[in-house]
N, C-alpha and C positions, 0 to 999 in steps of 0.2 A: 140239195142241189136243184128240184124241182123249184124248190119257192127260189131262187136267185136265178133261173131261166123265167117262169112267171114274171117274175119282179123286171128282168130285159123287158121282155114284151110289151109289159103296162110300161115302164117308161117309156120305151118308142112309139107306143099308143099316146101316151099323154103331148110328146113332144107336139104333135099337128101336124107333121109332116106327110103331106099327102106321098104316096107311095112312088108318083110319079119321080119323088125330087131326090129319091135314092137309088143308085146308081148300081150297077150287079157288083162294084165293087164295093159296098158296106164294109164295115168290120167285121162285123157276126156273123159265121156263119152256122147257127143252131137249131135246130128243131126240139119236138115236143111231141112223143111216141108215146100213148097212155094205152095199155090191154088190159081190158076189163074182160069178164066172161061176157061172150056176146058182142060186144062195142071193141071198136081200136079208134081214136081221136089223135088226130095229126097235126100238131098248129107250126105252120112255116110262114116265113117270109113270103108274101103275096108275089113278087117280082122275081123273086128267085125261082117260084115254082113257074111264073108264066114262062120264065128261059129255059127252064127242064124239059115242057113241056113242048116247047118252040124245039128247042134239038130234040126231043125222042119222035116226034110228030110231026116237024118240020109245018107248023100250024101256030099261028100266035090268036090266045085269045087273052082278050084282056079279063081277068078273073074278079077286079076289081070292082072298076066301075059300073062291066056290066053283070047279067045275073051270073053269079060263081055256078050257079044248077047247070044254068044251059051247056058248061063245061063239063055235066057227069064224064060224059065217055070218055073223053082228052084225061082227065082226071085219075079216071078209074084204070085206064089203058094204063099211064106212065107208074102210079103204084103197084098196080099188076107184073111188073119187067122189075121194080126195085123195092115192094116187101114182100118178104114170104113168114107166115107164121105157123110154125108146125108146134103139136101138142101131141104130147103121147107118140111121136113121130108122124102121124097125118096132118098133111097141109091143110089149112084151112080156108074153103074159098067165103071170100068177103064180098059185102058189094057195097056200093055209095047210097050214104043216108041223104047225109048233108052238110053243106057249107056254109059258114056263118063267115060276113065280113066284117076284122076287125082293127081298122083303118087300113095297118101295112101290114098284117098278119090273117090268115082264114085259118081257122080252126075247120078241119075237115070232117066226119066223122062216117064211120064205114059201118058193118054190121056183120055178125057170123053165127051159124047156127054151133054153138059152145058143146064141148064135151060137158057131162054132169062133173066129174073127176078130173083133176090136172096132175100128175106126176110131174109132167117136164116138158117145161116149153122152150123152143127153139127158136130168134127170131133174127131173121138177114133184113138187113133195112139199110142197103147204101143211096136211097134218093139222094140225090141234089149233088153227090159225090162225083160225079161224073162231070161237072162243072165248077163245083168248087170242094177244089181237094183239100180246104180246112176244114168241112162241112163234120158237124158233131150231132151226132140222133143218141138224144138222150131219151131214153129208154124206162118207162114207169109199165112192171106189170103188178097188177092187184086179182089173186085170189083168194077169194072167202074172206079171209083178216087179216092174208099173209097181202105186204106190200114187198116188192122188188127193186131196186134202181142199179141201172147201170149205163154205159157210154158208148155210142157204136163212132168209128170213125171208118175212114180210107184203110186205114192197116188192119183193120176190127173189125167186117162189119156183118160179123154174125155172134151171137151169144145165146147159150143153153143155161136153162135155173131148174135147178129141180126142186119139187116143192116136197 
């Protein structure tokens, strides 16, 4: 399932279409939720996330064109309200690494000081839901060798794995 959301991505990447020329009404509406120890990488639709952030913030920055950094706080404020990752049951505070732009997608990446040990991780992530209720946060966690996948939507959008 990873590699056929990747495989979206790079096509829409390939297409050339500047981000401007897609409309908050696209088809897709999917994400890319990757939890490593340590690391959590978010890669969303660039415009989707300016409109999320535009209604949670009532602030429009454009993420694109100009530096995605200068957006930490906007950034780190609207994921802070729509992912929570608990481990072992303690929440995990994260904070903004960095953002990489990747034409009409940014791949975000955060950072968290990781338990040594995972039993059972917990994770709610309804970003972008709250404006588009197809919105799918496909969800990759990887501990030590073990890999995860699963699918958060509007009806779903918390899941426990226990390792």
């Amino acid at each position: 399932m990873k590699l056929i959301l990747l495989s979206i991505f790079y096509i829409l990447n390939l297409t050339g279409l500047d981000h401007k020329d897609l409309s908050s009404s696209h088809a897709i509406y999917v994400s890319v939720l990757e939890v490593k120890q340590g690391s959590i990488m978010v890669k969303v639709f660039a415009n989707d996330l300016e409109d999320a952030i535009f209604n949670h913030a009532q602030q429009r920055y454009d993420l694109v064109s100009g530096d995605c950094s200068k957006g930490k706080a906007l950034i780190t404020n609207y994921f802070r309200s729509h992912l929570a990752i608990k481990i072992d049951g303690k929440e995990q505070q994260y904070s903004y690494l960095s953002c990489e732009v990747n034409d009409i997608s940014l791949w975000l990446t955060f950072e968290f000081i990781s338990p040594v040990t995972w039993k059972e991780v917990e994770i709610t992530a309804d970003y972008l839901m709250e404006l588009f209720p197809t919105q799918s946060n496909v969800v990759s966690i990887t501990y030590q060798t073990e890999k995860r996948m699963f699918r958060l939507t509007k009806g779903a959008i918390t899941e426990t794995i226990k390792f």
